[in-house]
C-alpha positions in Angstrom: 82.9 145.1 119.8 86.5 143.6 119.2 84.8 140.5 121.1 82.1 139.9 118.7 84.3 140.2 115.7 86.5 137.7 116.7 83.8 135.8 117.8 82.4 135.7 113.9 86.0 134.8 112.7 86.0 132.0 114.6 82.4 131.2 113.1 83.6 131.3 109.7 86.4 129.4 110.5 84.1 126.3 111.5 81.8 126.7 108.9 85.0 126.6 106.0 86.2 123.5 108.0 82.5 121.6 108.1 82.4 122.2 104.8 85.5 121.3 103.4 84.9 117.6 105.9 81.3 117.5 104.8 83.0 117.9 100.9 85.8 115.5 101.4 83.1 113.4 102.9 81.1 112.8 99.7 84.0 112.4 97.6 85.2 109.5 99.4 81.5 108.2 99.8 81.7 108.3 95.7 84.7 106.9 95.4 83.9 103.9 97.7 81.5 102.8 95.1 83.8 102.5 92.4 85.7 99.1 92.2 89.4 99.2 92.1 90.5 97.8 88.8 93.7 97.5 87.1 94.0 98.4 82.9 96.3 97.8 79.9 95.6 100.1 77.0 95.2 98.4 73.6 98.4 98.4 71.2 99.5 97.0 67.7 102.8 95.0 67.8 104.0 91.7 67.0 102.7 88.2 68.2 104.6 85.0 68.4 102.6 81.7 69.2 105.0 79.1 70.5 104.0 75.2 71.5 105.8 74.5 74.6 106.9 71.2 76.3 109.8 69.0 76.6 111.7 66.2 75.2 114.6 64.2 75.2 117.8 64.3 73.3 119.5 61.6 71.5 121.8 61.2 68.3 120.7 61.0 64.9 123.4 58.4 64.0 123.5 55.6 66.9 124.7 52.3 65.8 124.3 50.0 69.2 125.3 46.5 68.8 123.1 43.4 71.1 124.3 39.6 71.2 121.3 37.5 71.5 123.2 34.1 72.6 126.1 33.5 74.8 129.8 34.5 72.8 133.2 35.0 74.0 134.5 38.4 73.4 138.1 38.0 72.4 139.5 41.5 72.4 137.8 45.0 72.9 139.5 48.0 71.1 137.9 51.0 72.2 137.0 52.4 75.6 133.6 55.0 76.5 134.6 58.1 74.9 137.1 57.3 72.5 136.4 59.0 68.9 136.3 56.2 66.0 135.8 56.5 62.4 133.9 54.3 59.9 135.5 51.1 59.6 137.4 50.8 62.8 137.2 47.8 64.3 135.6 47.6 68.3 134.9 44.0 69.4 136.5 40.7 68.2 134.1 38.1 68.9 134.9 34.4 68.9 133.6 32.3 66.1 134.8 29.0 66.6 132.5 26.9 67.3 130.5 27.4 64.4 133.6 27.1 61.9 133.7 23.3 64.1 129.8 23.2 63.1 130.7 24.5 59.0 133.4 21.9 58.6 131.0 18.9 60.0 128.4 20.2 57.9 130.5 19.8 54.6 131.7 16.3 55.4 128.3 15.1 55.9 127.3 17.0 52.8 130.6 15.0 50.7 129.4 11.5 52.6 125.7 12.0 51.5 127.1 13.3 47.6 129.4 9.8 47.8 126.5 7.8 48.5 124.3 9.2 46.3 127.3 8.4 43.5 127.7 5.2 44.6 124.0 4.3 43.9 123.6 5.1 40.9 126.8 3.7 39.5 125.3 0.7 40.7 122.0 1.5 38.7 124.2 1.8 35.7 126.3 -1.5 36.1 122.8 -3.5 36.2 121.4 -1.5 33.0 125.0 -2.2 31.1 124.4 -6.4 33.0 121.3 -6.7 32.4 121.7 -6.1 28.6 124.3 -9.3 28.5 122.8 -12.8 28.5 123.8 -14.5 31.8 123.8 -18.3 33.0 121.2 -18.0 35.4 119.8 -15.6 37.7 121.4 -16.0 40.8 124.7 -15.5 39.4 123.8 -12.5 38.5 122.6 -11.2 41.4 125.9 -12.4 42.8 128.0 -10.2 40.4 125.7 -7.3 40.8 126.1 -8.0 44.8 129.5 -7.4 44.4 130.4 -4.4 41.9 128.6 -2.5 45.2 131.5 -1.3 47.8 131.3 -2.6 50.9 130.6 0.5 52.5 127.6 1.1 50.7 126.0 -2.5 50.9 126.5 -2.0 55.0 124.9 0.7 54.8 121.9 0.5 52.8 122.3 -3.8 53.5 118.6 -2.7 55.3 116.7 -0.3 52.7 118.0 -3.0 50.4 115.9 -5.5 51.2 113.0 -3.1 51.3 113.8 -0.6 48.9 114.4 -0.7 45.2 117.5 0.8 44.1 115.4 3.5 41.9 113.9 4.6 45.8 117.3 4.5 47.3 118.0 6.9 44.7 115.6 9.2 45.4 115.7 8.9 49.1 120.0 9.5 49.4 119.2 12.4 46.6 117.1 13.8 49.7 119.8 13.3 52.2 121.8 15.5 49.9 119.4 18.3 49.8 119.3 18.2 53.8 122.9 18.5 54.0 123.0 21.4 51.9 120.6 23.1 53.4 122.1 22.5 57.0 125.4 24.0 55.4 123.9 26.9 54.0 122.0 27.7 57.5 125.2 27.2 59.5 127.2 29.7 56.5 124.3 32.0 57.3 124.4 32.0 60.8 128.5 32.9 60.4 127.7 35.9 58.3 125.6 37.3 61.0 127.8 36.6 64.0 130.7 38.4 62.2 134.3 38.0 64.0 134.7 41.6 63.9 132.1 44.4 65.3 133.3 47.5 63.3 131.8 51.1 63.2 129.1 52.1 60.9 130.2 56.0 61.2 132.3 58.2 62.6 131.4 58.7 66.1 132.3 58.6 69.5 132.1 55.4 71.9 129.4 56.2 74.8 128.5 52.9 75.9 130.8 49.7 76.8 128.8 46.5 78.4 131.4 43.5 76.9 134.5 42.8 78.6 137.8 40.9 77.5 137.7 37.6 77.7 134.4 37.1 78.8 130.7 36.1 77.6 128.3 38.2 76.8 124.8 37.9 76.3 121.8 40.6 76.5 118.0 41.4 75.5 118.1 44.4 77.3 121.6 46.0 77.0 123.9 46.4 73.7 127.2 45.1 74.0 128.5 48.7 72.7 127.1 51.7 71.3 128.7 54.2 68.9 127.2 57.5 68.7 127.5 60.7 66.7 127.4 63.8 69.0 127.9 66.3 66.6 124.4 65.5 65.2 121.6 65.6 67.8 117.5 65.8 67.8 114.7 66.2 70.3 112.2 63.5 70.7 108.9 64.8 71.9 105.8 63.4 72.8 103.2 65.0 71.7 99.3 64.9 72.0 97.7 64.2 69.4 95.6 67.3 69.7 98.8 69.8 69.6 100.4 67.6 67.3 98.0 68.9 64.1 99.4 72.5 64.6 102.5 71.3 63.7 104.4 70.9 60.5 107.8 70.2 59.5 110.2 73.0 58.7 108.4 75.0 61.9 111.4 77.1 63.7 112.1 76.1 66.9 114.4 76.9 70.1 115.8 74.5 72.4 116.5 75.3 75.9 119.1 74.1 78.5 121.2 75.3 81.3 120.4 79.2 80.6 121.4 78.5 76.9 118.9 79.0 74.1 119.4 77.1 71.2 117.7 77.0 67.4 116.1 74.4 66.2 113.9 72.8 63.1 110.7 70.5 63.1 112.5 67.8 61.1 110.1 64.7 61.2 106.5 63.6 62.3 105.3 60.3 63.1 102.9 59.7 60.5 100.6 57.4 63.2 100.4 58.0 67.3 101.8 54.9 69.6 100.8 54.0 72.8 103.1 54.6 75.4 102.7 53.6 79.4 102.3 57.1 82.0 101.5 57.1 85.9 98.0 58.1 84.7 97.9 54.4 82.4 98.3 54.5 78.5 98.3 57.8 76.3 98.2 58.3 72.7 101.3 60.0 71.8 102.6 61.6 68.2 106.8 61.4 67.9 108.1 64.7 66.9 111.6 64.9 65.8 113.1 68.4 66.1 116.8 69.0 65.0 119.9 71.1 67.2 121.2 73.6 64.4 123.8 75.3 66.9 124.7 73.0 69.7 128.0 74.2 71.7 128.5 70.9 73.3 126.5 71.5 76.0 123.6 69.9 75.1 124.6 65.8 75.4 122.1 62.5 74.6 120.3 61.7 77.6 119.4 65.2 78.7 116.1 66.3 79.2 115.3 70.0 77.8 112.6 72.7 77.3 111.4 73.0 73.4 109.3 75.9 72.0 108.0 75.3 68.4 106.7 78.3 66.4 103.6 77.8 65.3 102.1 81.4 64.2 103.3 84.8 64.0 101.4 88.2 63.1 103.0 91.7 62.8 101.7 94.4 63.6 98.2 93.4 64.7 96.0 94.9 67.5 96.3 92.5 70.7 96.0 92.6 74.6 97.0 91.2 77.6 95.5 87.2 77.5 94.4 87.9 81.3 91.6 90.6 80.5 89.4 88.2 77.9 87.1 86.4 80.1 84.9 83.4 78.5 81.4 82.4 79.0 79.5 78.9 80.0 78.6 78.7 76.0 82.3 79.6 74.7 81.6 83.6 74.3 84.7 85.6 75.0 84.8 89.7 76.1 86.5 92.1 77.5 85.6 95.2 79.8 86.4 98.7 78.5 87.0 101.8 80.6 84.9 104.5 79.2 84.4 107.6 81.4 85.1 105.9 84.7 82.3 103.0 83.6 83.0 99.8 82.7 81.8 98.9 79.4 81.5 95.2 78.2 82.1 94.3 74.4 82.2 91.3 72.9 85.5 90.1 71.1 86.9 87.7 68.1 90.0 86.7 68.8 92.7 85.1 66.4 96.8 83.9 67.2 97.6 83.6 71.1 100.7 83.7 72.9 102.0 83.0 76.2 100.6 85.9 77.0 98.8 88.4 74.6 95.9 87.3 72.5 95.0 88.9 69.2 92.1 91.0 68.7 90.1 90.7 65.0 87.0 92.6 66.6 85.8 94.4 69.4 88.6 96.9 70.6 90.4 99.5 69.0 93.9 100.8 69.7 94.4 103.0 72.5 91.2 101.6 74.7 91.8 100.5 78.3 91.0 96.7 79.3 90.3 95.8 82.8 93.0 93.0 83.9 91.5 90.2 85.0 88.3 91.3 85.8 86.1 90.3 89.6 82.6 88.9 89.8 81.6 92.5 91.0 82.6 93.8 87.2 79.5 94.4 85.2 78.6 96.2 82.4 78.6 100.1 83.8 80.0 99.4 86.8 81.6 102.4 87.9 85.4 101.7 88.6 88.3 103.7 89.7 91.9 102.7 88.4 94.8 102.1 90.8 96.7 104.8 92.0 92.8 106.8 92.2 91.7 108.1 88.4 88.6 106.9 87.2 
C-alpha cells in the first residue's frame, strides 16, 4: 500500500514537470517568432537644426604689401610679431633711380619749352621784317638767318629746309606735349613706389619676406603683411545647395581645440566662384562668419569646425532621425508598437537635427518607434522589445 502511494507521487511529480517543459516550450516557440526590436517613445522638446562644415580663419583687417619689380630695401623696422599702430613706418624702399629718371625728364621738358620759344620768336621777327621795305630779298633772308641762335638753326638746320617755320611750330609744340607726359608718368610711377611702406591699421606684423639691404621682387609672396588678430572671421565654402538656407545675422559657434566659440553669419557672396578640388572644379558660395569671443586661441591659418543655426522649434513632437525610413518614390514612415505588433504609419516631417527629426503628422506623444527598423519589419509583424516585453 505505502508502495503504491509513493509510486503515484512520483507520477504526479512527472506529469507537473512535463507540463511546466511542455508550457515553457510554447512560450519560447511564441516568442521565437517575434523580432527583436529596439524603441524610443515619442516626446515634445526642443529642436535645433545646425549646418555643419569647416572653414578657415583669417583677419578682417590684412594689409599685405607685393613689389612687382626689382627694389632695394633700405631699412626694415619691424620684425614677425611686433605690434604697430596706424602710421608706423615698416619698410624704406629705395627710390633713386627714378628721382635720376624725374630730373632727366624735366630737362628735356625745359629744352623742348626753349625750343619751342625760340621758334616762334623767330616767327615774330619775320612778321615785325617783313612789314619794313628791304633792298632785296636775299638780304633779307640773311638777316632773318641770323636773329635765329645758333643752337636752334643746328638743330632744326634739317626740318628747315623741309619744313616751314609755321610746321616747326607745330611739330616742337608736340615735343612739348611728349615731354610732359613722360614727366607726369615718371611723377606717377614715384607716387606708387612710395619711399616709405607704412601701416594701414593697428596690427600686429605676421609676415616678413624683405630683407636689409637687399632686392626684393614677388608675384607670389608680399614683402610684409600686417594683420589685426583681435578681429578674425571664418571663410567657408559652401555648396551652393546649403548655401540658400543661409542668411546673414544666423547664430553660429566656432569650434577648436575643445573650445566652443560664438559666432555671426556676417557676409554672403552674392555669386558662386569656381575653385579647383581633387575631384576637378566645384561651384562654391563664400560665407563669411565672424569670432565674437575669441580667447586667443583661435589664430589666422587654422582650420576649425563651424555650426550655423539654421532653424529652431520649441516644444514640438519629434523622434529619433534613425526610426523614419524612406521609400523608392520619397514616402517617409515609421513603425509603431501597438500590442506587441508592429504598426506602420505614414509621417510629415518638418526641421531636422543631427539627430531628431520633427514630426507634423503621424505620431503622437508617448508612442513607441522601432529604431532603425530590419527588412523583416512589416506592418503587424509581431515583435518583442529588448530585454523580452512585447
Amino acid at each position: 500500500m505505502k508502495n503504491k502511494k509513493s509510486i503515484w507521487i512520483w507520477i504526479v511529480v512527472l506529469i507537473i514537470v512535463l507540463a511546466s517543459t511542455y508550457f515553457i516550450f510554447l512560450k519560447n516557440k511564441e516568442a521565437g517568432s517575434a523580432v527583436e526590436v529596439t524603441v524610443s517613445k515619442v516626446e515634445k522638446g526642443d529642436l535645433v537644426s545646425l549646418f555643419s562644415t569647416s572653414g578657415v580663419v583669417e583677419s578682417k583687417s590684412k594689409q599685405e604689401f607685393y613689389i612687382f619689380s626689382p627694389t632695394k630695401v633700405l631699412k626694415v623696422y619691424v620684425s614677425v610679431g611686433d605690434q604697430v599702430k596706424k602710421g608706423d613706418r615698416l619698410l624704406e624702399l629705395e627710390t633713386q633711380d627714378l628721382s635720376i629718371q624725374y630730373q632727366i625728364a624735366k630737362k628735356q621738358l625745359e629744352m623742348a619749352q626753349i625750343q619751342l620759344e625760340a621758334l616762334k620768336n623767330l616767327k615774330q621777327k619775320q612778321t615785325e621784317q617783313s612789314q619794313i621795305p628791304t633792298p632785296s630779298l636775299p638780304q633779307q633772308a640773311h638777316a632773318s638767318e641770323q636773329s635765329i641762335p645758333h643752337q636752334t638753326q643746328a638743330q632744326f638746320q634739317q626740318p628747315t629746309s623741309s619744313l616751314s617755320l609755321d610746321d616747326q611750330i607745330k611739330l616742337q609744340e608736340k615735343q612739348v606735349e611728349i615731354a610732359e607726359l613722360n614727366l607726369k608718368s615718371i611723377q606717377q610711377n614715384m607716387n606708387k613706389m612710395q619711399k616709405y611702406v607704412t601701416a594701414d591699421f593697428d596690427g600686429t606684423v605676421t609676415s616678413l619676406n624683405a630683407k636689409e639691404n637687399n632686392y626684393f621682387t614677388s608675384t607670389q609672396f608680399p614683402a610684409i603683411t600686417v594683420e589685426d588678430l583681435q578681429n578674425l572671421q571664418v571663410v567657408l565654402d559652401v555648396n551652393p545647395y546649403d548655401a540658400v538656407s543661409l542668411s546673414e545675422g544666423q547664430q553660429a559657434y566656432i569650434h577648436f581645440a575643445g573650445k566652443t566659440f560664438e559666432g555671426k553669419v556676417n557676409k554672403i557672396s552674392p555669386t558662386a566662384v569656381k575653385v579647383m578640388s581633387q575631384t576637378g572644379g566645384d561651384s562654391v558660395v563664400k560665407v563669411y562668419v565672424d569670432i565674437l569671443n575669441n580667447d586667443g586661441t583661435i589664430k589666422p591659418g587654422f582650420k576649425v569646425d563651424v555650426d550655423i543655426k539654421i532653424g529652431e522649434k520649441k516644444d514640438t513632437i519629434k523622434i529619433p532621425s534613425e526610426a523614419i525610413v524612406t521609400d523608392k518614390n520619397g514616402n517617409e514612415f515609421v513603425y509603431v508598437v501597438e500590442n506587441g505588433i508592429a504598426k506602420q504609419r505614414k509621417v510629415k516631417t518638418g526641421l531636422t537635427s543631427d539627430l531628431e527629426t520633427e514630426i507634423l503628422e503621424g505620431v503622437n506623444v508617448g508612442d513607441k518607434v522601432i529604431l532603425n527598423p530590419s527588412a523583416a519589419i512589416k506592418d503587424g509583424v509581431k515583435v518583442m522589445t529588448k530585454g523580452g516585453k512585447e
